[in-house]
Every structure is written in C-alpha cells, then in structure tokens.
Backbone bond lengths (Angstrom), bond angles and torsions (degrees), N, CA, C in turn:
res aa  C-N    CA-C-N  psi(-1)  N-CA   C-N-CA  omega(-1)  CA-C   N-CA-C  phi
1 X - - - 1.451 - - 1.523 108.44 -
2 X 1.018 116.30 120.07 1.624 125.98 163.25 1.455 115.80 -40.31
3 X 1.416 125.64 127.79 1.362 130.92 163.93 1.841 111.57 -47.13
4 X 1.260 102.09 135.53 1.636 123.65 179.36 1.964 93.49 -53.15
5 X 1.482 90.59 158.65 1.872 85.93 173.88 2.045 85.55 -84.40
6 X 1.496 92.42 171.58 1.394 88.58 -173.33 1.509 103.99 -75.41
7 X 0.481 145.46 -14.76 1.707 147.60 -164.47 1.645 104.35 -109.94
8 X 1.157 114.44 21.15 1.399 121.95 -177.81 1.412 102.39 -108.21
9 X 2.106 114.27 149.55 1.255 106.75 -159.45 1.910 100.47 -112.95
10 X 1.550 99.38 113.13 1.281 84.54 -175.16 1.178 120.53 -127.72
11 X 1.063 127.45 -160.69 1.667 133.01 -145.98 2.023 108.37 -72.51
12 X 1.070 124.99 125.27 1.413 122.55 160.26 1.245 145.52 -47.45
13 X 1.576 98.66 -38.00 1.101 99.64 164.42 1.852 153.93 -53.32
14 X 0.721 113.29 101.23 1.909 124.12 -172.44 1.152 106.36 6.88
15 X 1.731 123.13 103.06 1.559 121.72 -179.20 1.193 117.14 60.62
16 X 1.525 126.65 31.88 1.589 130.87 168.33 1.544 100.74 -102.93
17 X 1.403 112.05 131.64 1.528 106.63 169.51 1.491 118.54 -137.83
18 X 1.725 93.94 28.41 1.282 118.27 148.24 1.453 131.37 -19.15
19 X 1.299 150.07 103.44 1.719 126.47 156.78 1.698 105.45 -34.95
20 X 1.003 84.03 135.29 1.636 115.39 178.62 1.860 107.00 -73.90
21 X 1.321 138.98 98.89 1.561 147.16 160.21 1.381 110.87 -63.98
22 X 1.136 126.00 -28.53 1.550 124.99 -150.05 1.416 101.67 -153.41
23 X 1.495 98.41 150.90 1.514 104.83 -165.53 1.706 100.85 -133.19
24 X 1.540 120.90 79.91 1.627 105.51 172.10 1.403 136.59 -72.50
25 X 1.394 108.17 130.03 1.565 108.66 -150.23 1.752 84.19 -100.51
26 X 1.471 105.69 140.53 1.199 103.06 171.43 1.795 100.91 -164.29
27 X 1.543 90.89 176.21 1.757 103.33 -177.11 1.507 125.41 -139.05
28 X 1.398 149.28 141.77 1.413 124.21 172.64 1.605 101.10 -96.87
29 X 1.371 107.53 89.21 1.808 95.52 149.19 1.643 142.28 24.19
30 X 1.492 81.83 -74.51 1.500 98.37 179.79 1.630 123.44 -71.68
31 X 1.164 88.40 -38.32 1.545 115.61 -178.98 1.619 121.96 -79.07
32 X 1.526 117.28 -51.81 1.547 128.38 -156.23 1.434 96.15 -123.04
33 X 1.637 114.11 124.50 1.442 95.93 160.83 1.835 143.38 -52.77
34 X 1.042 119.30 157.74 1.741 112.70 -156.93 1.690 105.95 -55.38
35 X 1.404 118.33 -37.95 1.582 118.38 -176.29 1.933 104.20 -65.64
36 X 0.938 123.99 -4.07 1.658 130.26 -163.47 1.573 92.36 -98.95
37 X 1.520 89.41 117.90 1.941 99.79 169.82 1.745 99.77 -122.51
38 X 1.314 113.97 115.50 1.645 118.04 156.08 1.536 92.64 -85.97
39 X 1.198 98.28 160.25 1.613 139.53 -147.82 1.792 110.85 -122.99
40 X 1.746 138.83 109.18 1.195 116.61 165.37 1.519 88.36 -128.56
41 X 1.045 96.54 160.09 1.698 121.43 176.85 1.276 109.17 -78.74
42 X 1.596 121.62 159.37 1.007 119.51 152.68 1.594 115.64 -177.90
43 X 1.194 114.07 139.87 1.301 130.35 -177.45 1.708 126.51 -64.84
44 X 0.971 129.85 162.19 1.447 110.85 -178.70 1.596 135.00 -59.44
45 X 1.578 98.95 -23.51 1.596 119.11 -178.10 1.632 99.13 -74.23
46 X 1.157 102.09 -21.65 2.215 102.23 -165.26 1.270 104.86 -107.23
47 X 1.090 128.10 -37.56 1.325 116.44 -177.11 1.408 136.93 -65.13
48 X 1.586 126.55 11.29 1.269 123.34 159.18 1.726 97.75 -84.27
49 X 1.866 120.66 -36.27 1.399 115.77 -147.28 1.727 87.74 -76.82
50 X 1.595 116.78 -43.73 1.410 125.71 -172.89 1.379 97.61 -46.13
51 X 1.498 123.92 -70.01 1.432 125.43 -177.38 1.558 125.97 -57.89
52 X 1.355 120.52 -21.50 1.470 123.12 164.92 1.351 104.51 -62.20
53 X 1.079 106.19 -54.37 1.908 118.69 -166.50 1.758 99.09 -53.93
54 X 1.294 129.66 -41.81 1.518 117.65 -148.43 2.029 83.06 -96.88
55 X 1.454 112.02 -34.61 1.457 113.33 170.67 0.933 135.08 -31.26
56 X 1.764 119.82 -65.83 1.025 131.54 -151.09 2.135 88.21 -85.29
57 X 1.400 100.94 -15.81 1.792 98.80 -169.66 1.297 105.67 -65.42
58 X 2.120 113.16 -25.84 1.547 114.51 -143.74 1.327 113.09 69.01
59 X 1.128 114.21 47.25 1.333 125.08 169.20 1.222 120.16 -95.39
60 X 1.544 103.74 -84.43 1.672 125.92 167.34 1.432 127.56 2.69
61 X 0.888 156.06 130.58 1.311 148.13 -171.49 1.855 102.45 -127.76
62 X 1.567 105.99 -66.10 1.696 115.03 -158.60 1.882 81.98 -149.69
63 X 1.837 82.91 157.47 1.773 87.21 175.04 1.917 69.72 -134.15
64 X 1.256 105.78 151.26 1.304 126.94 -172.13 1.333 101.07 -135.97
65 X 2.026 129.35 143.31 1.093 105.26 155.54 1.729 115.23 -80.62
66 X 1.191 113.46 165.59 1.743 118.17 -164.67 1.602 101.18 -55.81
67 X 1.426 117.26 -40.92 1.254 117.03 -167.65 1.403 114.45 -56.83
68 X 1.719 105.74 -36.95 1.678 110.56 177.43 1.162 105.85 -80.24
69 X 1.079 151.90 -17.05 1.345 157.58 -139.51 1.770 113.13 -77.47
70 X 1.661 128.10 134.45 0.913 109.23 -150.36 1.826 93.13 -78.21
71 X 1.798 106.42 -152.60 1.946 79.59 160.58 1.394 132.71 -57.12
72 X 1.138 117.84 167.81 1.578 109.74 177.66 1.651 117.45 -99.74
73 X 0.898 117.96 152.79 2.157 126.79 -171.44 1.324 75.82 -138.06
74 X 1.249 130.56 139.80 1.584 171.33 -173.89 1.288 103.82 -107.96
C-alpha cells in the first residue's frame, strides 16, 4: 500500500495508515462536557473494532462518514 499524502486523514487504529471512511464521534461523560465530541478515524477494516471499543465504554455517540463529518477534534 502506498504511503497516505501527509496531509491525508487516516485511520487510528494501531499501525493502520489506511485513508480514514468514517469518522466516530464520541465523548467520556465523566471527563468532557455532554455537547464535546473528540473525533478518531477509521478505515473500513477498523471501524466495527474502533466502534465496539468506544461502545462497550459508553462512549460512542455517532459514526459519520469523514466526508459528512462536522470539523474534526483529534
């Protein structure tokens, strides 16, 4: 697979350097007030494991594809 251009938005997951499809919007509760969405990327292969992972926390909020996605917070 060809390296991403650098300014390209790609996947989060651990050693993925995937283009990024999907954008899961999520928040910690405890931590971030409720209107506050951080932002991880993710490619088509990651995004059920990305979205299980922030799920099962009560994290998760919205999975967006990137293109709709509002700005992104990292």
């Amino acid at each position: 697979m060809d390296a991403p251009a650098p300014d390209a938005l790609v996947c989060s997951a651990r050693g993925c350097r995937a283009p990024a499809e999907w954008a899961l919007r999520w928040n910690n509760p405890r931590l971030h007030e409720a209107a506050r969405r951080k932002t991880w990327l993710a490619c088509a292969d990651h995004r059920t494991s990305l979205g299980d992972f922030l799920d099962v926390r009560g994290f998760l909020r919205e999975v967006v594809p990137v293109a709709g996605s509002p700005t992104l917070e990292a």
